[in-house]
N, C-alpha and C positions, 0 to 999 in steps of 0.2 A: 504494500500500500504506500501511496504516496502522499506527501501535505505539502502543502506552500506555506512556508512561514518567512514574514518579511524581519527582516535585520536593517539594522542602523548601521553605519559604520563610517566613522570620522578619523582624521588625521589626527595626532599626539602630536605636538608640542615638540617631543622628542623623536618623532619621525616615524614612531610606531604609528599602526592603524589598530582600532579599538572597535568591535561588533558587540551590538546589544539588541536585544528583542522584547519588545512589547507582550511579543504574543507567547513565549518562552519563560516562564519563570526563572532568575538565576544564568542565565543564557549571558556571559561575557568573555571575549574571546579577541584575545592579543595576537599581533603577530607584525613580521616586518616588512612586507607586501599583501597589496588587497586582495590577490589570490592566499597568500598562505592564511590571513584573515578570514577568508572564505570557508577554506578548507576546515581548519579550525569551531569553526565554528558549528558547520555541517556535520562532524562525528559528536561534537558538546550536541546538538541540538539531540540527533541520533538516541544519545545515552540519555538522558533527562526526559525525553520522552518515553524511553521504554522504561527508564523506574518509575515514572508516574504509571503508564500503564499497570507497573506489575504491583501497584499500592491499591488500585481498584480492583477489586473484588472479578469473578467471572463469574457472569449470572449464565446459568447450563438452559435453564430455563426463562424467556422472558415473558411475563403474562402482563393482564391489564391492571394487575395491583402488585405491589410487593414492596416490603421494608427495605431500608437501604439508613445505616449509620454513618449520618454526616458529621463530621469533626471539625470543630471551627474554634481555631485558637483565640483568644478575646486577652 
């Protein structure tokens, strides 16, 4: 499966390029060309999607009702 997820990515000061994402919780991702920024960023986004995935639950069954415990830090 595929997703489009849009990233940020600006010039440092220090010549570095810097990628962040909106759509990506935690998604920040250093490097020293806007390909290797790129790249970087594509295996981060990669991994942090699939531990979110594996923190939700796999419903075997989906019907028209059913409990689901939401957790909300406050």
């Amino acid at each position: 499966m595929e997703k489009i997820i849009n990233i940020h990515i600006e010039k440092l000061p220090e010549g570095y390029y810097l990628a962040t994402s909106e759509s990506i919780q935690g998604l920040v991702a250093q490097g020293r060309t806007v390909a290797e920024t790129i790249e970087i960023a594509k295996d981060l986004a990669k991994k942090l999607i699939e531990a979110q995935e594996e923190q939700i639950p796999k419903l075997k069954v989906l019907t028209d009702s059913f409990d689901y415990p939401l957790v909300i830090g406050v």
